[in-house]
PDBQT receptor file of N, H, CA, C and O in Angstrom, charges set to zero:
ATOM      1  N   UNK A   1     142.702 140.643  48.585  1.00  0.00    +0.000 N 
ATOM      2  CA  UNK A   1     143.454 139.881  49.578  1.00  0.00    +0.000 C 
ATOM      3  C   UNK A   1     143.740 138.492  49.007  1.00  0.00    +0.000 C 
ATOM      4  O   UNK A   1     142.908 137.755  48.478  1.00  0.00    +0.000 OA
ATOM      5  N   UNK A   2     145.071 138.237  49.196  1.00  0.00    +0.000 N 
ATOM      6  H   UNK A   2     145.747 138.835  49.626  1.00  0.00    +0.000 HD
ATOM      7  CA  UNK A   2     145.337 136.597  48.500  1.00  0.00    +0.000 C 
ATOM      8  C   UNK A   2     145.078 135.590  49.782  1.00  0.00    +0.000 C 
ATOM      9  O   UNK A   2     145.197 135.624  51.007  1.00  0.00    +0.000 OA
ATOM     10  N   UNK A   3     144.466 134.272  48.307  1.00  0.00    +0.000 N 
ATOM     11  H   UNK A   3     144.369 134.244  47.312  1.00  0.00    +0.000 HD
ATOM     12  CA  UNK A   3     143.739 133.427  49.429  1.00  0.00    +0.000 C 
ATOM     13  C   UNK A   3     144.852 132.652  50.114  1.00  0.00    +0.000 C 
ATOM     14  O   UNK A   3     145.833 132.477  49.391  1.00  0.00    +0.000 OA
ATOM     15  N   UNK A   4     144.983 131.823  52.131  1.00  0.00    +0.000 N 
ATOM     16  H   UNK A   4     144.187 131.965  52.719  1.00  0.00    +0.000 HD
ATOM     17  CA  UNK A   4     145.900 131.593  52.177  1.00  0.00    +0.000 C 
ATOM     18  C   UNK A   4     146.211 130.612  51.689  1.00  0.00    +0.000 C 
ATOM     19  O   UNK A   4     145.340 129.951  51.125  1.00  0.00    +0.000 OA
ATOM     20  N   UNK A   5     147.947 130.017  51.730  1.00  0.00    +0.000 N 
ATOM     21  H   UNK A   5     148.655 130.555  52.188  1.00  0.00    +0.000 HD
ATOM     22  CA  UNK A   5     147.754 129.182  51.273  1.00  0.00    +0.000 C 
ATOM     23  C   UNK A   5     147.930 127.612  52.533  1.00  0.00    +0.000 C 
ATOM     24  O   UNK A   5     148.409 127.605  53.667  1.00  0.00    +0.000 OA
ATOM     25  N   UNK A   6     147.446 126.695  51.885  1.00  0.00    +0.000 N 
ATOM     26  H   UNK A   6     147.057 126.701  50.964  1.00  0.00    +0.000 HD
ATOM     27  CA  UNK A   6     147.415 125.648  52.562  1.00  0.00    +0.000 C 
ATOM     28  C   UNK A   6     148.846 124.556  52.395  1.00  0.00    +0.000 C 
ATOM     29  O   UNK A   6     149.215 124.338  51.241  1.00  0.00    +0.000 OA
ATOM     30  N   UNK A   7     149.606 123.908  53.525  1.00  0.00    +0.000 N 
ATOM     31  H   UNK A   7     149.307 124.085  54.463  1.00  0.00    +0.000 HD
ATOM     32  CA  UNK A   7     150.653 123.548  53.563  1.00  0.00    +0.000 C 
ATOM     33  C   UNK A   7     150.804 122.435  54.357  1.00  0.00    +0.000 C 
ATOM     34  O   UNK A   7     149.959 122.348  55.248  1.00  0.00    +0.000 OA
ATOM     35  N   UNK A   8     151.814 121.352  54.292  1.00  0.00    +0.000 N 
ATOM     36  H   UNK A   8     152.501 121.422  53.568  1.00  0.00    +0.000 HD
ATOM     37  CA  UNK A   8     151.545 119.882  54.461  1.00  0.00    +0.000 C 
ATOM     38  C   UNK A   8     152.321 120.190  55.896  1.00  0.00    +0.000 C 
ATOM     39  O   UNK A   8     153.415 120.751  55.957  1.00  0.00    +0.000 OA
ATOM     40  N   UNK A   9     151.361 119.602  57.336  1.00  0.00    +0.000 N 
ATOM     41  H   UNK A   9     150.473 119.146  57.286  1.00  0.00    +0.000 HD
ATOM     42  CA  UNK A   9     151.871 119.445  58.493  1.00  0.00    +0.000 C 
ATOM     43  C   UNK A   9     153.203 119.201  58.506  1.00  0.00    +0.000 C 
ATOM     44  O   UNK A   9     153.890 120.064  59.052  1.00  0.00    +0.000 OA
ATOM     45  N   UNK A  10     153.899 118.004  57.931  1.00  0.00    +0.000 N 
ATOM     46  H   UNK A  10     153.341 117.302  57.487  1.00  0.00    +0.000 HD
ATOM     47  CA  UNK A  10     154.957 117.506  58.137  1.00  0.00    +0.000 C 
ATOM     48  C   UNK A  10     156.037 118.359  57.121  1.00  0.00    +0.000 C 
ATOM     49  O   UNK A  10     157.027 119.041  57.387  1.00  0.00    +0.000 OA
ATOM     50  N   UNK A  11     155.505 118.069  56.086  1.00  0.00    +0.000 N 
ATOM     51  H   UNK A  11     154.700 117.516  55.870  1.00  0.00    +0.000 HD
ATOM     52  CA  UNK A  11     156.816 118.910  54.879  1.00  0.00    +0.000 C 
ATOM     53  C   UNK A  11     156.827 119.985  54.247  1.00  0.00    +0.000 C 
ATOM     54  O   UNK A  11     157.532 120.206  53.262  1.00  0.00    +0.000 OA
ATOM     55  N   UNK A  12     155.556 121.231  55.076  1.00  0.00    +0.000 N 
ATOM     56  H   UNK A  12     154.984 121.051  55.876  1.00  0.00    +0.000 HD
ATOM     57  CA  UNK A  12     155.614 122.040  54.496  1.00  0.00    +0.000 C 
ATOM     58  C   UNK A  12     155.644 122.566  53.059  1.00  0.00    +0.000 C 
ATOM     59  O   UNK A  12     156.057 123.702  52.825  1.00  0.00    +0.000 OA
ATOM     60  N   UNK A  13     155.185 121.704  52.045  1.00  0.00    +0.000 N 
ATOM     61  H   UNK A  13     154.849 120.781  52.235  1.00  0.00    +0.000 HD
ATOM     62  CA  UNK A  13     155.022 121.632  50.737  1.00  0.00    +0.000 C 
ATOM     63  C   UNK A  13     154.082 122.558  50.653  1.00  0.00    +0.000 C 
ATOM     64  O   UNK A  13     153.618 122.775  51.772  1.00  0.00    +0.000 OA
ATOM     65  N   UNK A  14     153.424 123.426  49.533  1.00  0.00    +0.000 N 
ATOM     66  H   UNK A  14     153.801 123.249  48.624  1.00  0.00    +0.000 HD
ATOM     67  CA  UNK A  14     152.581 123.851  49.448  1.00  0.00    +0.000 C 
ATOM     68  C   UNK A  14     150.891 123.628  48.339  1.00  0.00    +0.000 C 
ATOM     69  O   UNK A  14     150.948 123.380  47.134  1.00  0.00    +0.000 OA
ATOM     70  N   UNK A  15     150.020 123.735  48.848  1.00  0.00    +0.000 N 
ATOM     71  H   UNK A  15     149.975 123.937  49.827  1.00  0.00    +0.000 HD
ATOM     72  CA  UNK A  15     149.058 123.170  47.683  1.00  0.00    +0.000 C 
ATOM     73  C   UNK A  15     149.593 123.878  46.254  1.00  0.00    +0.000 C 
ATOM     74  O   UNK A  15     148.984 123.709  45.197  1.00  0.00    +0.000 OA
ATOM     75  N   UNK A  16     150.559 124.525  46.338  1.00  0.00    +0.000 N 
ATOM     76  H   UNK A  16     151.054 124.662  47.196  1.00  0.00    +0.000 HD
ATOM     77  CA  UNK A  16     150.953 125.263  44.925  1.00  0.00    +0.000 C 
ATOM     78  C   UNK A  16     151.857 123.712  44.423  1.00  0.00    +0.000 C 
ATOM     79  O   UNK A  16     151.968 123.257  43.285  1.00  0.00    +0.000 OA
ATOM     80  N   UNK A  17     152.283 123.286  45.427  1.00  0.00    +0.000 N 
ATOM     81  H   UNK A  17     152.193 123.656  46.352  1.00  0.00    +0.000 HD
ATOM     82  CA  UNK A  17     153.859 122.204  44.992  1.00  0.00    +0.000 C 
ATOM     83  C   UNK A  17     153.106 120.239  44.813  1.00  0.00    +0.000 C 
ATOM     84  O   UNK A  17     153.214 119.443  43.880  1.00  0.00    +0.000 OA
ATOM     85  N   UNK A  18     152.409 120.115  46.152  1.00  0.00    +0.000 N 
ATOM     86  H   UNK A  18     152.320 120.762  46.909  1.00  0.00    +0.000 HD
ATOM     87  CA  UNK A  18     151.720 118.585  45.880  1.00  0.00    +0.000 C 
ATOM     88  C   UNK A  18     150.243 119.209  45.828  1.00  0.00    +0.000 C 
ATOM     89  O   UNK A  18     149.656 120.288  45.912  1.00  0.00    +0.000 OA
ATOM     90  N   UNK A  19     149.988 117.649  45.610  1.00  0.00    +0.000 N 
ATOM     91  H   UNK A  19     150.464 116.772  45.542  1.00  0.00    +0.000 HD
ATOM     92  CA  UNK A  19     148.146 117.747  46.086  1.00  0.00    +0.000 C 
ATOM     93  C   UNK A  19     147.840 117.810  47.850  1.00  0.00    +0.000 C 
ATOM     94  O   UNK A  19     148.594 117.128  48.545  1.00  0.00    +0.000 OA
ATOM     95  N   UNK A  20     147.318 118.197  48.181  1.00  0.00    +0.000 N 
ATOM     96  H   UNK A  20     146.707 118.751  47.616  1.00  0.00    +0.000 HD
ATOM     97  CA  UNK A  20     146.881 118.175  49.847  1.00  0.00    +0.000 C 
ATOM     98  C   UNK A  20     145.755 117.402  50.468  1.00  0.00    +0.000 C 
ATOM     99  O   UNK A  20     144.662 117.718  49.999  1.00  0.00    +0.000 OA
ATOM    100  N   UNK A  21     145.726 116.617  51.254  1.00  0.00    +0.000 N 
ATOM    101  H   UNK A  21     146.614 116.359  51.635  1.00  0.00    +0.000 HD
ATOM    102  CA  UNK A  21     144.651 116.089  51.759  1.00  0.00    +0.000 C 
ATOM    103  C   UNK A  21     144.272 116.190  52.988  1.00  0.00    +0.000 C 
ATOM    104  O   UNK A  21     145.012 115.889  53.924  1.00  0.00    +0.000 OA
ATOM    105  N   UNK A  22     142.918 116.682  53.148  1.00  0.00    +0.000 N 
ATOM    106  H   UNK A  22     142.316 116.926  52.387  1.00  0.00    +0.000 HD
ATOM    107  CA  UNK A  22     142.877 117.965  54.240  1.00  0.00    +0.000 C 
ATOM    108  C   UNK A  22     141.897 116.888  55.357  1.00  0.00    +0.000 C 
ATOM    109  O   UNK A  22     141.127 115.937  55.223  1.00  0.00    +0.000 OA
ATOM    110  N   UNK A  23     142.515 117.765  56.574  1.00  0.00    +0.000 N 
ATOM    111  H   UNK A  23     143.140 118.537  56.683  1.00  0.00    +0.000 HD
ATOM    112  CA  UNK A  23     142.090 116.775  57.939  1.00  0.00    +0.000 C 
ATOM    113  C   UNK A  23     141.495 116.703  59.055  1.00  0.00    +0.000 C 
ATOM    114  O   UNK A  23     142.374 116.295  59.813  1.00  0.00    +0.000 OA
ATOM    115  N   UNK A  24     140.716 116.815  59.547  1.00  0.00    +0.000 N 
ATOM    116  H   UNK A  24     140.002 117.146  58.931  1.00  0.00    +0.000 HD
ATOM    117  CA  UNK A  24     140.003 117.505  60.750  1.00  0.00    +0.000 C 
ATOM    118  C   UNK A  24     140.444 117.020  62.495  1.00  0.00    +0.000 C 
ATOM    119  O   UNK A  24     139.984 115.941  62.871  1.00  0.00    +0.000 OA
ATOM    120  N   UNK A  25     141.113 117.642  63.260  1.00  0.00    +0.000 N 
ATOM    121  H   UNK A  25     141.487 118.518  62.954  1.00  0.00    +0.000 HD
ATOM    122  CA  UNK A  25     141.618 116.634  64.451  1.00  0.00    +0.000 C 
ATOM    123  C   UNK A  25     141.825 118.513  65.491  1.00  0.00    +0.000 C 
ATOM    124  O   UNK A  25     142.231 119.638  65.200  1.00  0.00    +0.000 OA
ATOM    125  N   UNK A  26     141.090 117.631  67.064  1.00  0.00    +0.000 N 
ATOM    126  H   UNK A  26     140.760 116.717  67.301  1.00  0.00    +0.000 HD
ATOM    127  CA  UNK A  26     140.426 118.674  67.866  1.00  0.00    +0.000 C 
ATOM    128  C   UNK A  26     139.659 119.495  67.345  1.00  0.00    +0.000 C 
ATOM    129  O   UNK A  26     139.685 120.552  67.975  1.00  0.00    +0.000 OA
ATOM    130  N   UNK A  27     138.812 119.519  66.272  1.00  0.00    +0.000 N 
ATOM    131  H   UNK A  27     138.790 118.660  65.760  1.00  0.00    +0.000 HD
ATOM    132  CA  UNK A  27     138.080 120.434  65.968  1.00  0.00    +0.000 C 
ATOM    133  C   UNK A  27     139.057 121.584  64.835  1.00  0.00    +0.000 C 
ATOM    134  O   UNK A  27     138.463 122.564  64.387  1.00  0.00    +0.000 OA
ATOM    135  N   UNK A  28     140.278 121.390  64.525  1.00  0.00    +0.000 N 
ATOM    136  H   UNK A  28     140.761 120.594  64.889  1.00  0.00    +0.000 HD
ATOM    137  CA  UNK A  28     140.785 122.028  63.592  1.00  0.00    +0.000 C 
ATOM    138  C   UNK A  28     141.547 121.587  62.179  1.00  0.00    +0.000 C 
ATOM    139  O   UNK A  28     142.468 120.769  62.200  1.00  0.00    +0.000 OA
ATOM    140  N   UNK A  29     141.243 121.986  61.383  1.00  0.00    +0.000 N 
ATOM    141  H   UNK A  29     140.495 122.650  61.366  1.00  0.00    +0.000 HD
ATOM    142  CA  UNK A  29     141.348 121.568  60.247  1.00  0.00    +0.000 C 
ATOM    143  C   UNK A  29     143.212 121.936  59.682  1.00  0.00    +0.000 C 
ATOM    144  O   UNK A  29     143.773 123.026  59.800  1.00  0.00    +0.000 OA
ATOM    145  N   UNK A  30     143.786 120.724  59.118  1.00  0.00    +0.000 N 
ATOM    146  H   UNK A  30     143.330 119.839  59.023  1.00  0.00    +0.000 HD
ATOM    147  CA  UNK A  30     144.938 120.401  58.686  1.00  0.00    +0.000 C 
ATOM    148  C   UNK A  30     144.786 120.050  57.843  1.00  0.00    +0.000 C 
ATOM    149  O   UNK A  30     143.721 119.619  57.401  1.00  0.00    +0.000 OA
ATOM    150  N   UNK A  31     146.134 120.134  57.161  1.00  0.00    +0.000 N 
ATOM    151  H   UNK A  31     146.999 120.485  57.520  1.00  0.00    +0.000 HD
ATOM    152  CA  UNK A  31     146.207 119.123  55.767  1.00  0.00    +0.000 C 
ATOM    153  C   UNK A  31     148.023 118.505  55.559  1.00  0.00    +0.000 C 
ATOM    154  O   UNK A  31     149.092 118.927  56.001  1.00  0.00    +0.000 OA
ATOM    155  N   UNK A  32     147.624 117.251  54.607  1.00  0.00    +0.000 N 
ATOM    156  H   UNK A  32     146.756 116.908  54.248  1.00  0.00    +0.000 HD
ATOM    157  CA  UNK A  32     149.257 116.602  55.054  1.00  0.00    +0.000 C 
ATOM    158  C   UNK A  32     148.858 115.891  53.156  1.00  0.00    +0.000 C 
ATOM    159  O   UNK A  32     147.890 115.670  52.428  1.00  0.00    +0.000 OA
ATOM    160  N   UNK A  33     150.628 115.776  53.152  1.00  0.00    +0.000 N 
ATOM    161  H   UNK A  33     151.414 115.955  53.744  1.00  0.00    +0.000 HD
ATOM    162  CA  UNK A  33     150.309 115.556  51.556  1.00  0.00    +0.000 C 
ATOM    163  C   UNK A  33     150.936 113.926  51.299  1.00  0.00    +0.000 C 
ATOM    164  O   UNK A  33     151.732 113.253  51.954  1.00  0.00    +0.000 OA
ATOM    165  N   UNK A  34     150.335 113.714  50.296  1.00  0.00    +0.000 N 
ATOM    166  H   UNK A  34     149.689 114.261  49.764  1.00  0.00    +0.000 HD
ATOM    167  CA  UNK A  34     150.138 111.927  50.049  1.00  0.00    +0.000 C 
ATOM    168  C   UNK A  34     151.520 111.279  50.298  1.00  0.00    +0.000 C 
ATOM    169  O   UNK A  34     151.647 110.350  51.095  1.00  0.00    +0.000 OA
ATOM    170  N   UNK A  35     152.291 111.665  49.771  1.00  0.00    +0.000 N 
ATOM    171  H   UNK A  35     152.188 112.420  49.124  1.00  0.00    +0.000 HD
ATOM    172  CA  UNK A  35     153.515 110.966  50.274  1.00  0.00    +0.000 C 
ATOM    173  C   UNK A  35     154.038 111.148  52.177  1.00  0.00    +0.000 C 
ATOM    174  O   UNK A  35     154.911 110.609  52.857  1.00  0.00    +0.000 OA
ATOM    175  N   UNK A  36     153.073 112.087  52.433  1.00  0.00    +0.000 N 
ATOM    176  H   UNK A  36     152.364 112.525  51.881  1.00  0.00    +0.000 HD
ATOM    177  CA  UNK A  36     153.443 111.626  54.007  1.00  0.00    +0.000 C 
ATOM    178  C   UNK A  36     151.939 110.816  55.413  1.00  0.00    +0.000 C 
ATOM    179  O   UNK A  36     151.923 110.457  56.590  1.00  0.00    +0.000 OA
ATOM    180  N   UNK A  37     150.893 110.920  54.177  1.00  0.00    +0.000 N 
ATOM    181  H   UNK A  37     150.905 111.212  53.220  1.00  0.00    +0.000 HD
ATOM    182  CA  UNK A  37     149.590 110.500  54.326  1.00  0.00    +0.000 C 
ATOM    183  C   UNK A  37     149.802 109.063  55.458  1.00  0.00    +0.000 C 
ATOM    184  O   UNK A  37     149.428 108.912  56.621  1.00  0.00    +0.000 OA
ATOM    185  N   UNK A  38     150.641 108.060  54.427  1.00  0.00    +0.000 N 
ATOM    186  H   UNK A  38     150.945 108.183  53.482  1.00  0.00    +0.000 HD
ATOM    187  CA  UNK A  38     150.894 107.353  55.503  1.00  0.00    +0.000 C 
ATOM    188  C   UNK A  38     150.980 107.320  56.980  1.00  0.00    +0.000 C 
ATOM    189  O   UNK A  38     150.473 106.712  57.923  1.00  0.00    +0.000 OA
ATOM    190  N   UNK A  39     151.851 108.248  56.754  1.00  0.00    +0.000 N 
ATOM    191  H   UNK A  39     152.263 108.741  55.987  1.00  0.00    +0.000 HD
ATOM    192  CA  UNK A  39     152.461 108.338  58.485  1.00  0.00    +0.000 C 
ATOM    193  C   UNK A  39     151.261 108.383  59.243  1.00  0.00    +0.000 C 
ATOM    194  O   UNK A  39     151.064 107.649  60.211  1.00  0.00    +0.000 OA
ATOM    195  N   UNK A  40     150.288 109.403  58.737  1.00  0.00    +0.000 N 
ATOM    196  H   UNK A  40     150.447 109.999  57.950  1.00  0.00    +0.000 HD
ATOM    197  CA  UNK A  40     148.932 109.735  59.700  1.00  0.00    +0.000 C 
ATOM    198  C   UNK A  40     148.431 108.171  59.882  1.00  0.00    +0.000 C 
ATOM    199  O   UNK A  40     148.200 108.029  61.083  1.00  0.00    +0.000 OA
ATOM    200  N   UNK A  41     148.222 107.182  59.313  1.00  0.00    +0.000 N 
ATOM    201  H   UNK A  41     148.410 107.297  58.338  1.00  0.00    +0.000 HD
ATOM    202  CA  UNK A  41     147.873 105.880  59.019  1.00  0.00    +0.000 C 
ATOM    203  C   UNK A  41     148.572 104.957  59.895  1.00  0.00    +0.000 C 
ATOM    204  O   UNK A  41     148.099 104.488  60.931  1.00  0.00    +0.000 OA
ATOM    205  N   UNK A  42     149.909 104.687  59.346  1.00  0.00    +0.000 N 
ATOM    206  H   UNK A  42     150.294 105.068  58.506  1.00  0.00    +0.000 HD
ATOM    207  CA  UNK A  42     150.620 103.889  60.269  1.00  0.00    +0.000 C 
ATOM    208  C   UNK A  42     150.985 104.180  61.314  1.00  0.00    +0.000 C 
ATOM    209  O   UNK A  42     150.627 103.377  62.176  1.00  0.00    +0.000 OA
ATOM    210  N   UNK A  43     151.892 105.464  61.858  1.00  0.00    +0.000 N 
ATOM    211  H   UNK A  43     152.183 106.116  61.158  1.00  0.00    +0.000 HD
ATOM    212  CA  UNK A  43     152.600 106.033  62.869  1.00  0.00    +0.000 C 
ATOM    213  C   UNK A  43     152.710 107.435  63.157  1.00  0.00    +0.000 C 
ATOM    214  O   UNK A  43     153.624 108.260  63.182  1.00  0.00    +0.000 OA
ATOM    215  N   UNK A  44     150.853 107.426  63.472  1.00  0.00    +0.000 N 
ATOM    216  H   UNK A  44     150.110 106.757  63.452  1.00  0.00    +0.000 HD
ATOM    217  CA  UNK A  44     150.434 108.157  63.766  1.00  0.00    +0.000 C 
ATOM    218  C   UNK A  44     151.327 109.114  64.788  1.00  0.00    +0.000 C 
ATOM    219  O   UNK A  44     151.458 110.326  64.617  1.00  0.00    +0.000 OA
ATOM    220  N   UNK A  45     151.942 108.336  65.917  1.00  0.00    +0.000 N 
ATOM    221  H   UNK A  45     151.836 107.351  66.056  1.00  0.00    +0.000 HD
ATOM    222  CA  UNK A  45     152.806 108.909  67.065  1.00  0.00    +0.000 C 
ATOM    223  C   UNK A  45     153.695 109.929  66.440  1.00  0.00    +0.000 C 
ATOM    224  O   UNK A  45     153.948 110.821  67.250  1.00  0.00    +0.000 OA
ATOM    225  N   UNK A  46     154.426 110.159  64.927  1.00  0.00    +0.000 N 
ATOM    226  H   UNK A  46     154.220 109.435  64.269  1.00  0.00    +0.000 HD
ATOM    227  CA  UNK A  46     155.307 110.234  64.579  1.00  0.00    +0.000 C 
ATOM    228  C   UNK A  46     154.887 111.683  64.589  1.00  0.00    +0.000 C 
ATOM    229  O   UNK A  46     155.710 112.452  65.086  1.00  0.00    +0.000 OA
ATOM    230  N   UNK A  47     153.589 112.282  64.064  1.00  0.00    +0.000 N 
ATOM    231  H   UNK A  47     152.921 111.658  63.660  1.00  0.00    +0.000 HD
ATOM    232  CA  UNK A  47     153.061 113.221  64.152  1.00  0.00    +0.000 C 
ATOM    233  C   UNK A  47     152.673 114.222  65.439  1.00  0.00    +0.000 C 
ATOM    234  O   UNK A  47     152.065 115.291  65.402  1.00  0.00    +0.000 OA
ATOM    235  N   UNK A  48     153.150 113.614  66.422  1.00  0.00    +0.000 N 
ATOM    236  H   UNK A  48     153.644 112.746  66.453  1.00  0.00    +0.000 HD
ATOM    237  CA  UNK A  48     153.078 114.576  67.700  1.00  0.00    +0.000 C 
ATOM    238  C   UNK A  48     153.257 116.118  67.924  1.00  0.00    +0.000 C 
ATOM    239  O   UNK A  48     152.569 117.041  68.362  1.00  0.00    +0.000 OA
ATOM    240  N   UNK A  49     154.744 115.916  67.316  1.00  0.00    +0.000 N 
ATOM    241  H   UNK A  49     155.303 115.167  66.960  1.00  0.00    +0.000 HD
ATOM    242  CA  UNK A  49     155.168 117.326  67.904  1.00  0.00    +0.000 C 
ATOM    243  C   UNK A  49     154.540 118.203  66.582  1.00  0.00    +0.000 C 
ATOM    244  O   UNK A  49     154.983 119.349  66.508  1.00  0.00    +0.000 OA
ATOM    245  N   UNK A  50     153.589 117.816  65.559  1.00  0.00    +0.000 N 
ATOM    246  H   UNK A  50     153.229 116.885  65.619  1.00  0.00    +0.000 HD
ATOM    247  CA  UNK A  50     152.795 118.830  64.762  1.00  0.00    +0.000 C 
ATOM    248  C   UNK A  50     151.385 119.060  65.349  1.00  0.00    +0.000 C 
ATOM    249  O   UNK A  50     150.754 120.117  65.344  1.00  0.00    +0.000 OA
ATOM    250  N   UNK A  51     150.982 117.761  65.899  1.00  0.00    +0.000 N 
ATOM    251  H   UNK A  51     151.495 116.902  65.903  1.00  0.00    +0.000 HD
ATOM    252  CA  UNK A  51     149.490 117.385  65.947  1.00  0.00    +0.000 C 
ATOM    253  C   UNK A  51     149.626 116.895  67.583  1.00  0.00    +0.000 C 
ATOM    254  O   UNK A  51     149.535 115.689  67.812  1.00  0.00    +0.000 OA
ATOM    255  N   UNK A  52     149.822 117.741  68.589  1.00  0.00    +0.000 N 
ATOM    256  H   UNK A  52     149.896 118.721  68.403  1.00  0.00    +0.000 HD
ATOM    257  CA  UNK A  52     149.918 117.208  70.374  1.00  0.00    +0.000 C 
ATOM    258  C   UNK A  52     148.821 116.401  70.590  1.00  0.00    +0.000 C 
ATOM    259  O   UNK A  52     147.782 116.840  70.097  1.00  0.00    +0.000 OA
ATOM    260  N   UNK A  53     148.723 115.163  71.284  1.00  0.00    +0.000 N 
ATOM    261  H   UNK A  53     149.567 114.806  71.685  1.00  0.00    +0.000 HD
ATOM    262  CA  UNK A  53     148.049 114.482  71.772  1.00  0.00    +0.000 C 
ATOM    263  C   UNK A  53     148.342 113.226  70.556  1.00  0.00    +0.000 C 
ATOM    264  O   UNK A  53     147.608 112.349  71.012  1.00  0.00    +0.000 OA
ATOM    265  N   UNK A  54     148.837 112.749  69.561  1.00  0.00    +0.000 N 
ATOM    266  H   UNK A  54     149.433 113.461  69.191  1.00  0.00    +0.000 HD
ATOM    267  CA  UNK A  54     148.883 112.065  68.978  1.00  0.00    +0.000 C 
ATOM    268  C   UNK A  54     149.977 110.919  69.498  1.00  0.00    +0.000 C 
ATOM    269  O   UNK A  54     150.132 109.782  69.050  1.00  0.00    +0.000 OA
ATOM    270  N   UNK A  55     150.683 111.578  70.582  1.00  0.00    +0.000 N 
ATOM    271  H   UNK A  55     150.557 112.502  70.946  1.00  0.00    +0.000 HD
ATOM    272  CA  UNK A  55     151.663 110.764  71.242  1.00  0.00    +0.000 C 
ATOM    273  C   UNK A  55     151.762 109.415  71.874  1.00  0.00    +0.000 C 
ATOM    274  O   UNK A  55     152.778 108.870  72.303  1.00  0.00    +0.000 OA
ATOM    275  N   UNK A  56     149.894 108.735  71.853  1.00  0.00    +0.000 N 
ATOM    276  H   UNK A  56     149.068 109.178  71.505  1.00  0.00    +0.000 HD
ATOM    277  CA  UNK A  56     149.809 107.867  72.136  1.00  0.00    +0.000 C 
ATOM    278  C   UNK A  56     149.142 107.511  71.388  1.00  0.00    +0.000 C 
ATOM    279  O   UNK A  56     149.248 107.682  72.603  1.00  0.00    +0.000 OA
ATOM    280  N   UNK A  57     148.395 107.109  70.518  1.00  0.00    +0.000 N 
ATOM    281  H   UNK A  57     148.308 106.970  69.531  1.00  0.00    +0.000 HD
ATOM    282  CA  UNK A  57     147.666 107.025  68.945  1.00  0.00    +0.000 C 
ATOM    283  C   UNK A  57     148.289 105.724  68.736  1.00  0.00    +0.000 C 
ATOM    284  O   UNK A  57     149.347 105.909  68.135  1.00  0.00    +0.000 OA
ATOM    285  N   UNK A  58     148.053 104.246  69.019  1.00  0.00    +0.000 N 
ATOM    286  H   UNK A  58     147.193 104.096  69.508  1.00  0.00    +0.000 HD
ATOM    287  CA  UNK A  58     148.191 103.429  67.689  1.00  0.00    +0.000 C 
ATOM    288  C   UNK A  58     148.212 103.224  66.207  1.00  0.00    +0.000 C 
ATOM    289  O   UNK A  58     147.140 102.997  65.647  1.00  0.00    +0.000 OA
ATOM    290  N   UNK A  59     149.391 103.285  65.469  1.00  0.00    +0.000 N 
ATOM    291  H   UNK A  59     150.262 103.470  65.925  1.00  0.00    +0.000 HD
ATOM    292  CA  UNK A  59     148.442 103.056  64.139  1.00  0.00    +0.000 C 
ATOM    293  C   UNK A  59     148.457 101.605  63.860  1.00  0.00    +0.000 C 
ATOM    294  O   UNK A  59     148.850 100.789  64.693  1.00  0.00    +0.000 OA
ATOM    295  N   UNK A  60     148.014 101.278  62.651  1.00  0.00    +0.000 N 
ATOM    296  H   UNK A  60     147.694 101.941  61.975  1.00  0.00    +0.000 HD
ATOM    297  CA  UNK A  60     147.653 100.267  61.926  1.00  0.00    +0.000 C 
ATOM    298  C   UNK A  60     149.382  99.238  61.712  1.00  0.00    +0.000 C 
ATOM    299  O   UNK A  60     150.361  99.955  61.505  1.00  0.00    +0.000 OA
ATOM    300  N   UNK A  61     149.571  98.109  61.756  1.00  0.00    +0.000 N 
ATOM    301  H   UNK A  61     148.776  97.526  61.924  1.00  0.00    +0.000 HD
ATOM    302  CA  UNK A  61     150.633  97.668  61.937  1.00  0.00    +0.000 C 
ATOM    303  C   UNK A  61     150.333  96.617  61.159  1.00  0.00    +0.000 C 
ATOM    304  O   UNK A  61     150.550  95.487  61.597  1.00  0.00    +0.000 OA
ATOM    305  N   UNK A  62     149.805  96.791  59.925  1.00  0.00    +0.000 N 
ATOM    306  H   UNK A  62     149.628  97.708  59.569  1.00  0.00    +0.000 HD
ATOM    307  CA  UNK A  62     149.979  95.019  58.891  1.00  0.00    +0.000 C 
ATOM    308  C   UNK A  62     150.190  95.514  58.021  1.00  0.00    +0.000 C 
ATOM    309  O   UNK A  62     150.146  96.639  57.522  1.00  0.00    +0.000 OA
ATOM    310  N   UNK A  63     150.465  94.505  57.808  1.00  0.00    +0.000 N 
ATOM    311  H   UNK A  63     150.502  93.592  58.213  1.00  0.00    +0.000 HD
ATOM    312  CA  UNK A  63     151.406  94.587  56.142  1.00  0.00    +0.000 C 
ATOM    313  C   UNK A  63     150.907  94.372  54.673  1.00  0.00    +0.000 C 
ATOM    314  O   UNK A  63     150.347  93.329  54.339  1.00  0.00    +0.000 OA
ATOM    315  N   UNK A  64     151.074  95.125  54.050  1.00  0.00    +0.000 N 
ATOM    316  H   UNK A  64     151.529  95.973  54.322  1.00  0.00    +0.000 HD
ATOM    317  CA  UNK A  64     150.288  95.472  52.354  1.00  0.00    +0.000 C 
ATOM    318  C   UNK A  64     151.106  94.130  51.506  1.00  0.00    +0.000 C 
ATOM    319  O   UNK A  64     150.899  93.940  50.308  1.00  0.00    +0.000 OA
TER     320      UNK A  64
C-alpha cells in the first residue's frame, strides 16, 4: 500500500514538490508549506475556509 501523501492546506503542493511543515489545530494534524507558512503567522483569518474557526484568530501585525 503507498504511503499517503501529505499536501499544503492552502496550495496543495505536495511533500513530493516543497518541504511541508506539519501542524496540529482541533486535535488534527495539517501541514502548510513555507512559502505560505506566513499566512498561518500573520493572517491567520485568511485560512478559514481550510482551517473553520480561524475566522476570528488575530495574527501578529509588526513589522520585520
Amino acid at each position: 500500500m503507498p504511503t499517503p501523501q501529505h499536501a499544503c492546506l492552502y496550495c496543495q503542493r505536495t511533500d513530493d514538490e516543497v518541504p511541508l511543515i506539519q501542524f496540529e489545530y482541533r486535535g488534527e494534524q495539517h501541514w502548510i508549506c513555507p512559502q505560505h507558512f506566513p499566512i498561518l503567522i500573520h493572517k491567520p483569518s485568511q485560512l478559514a475556509p481550510y482551517l473553520p474557526g480561524l475566522e476570528n484568530l488575530e495574527g501578529s501585525d509588526h513589522e520585520h
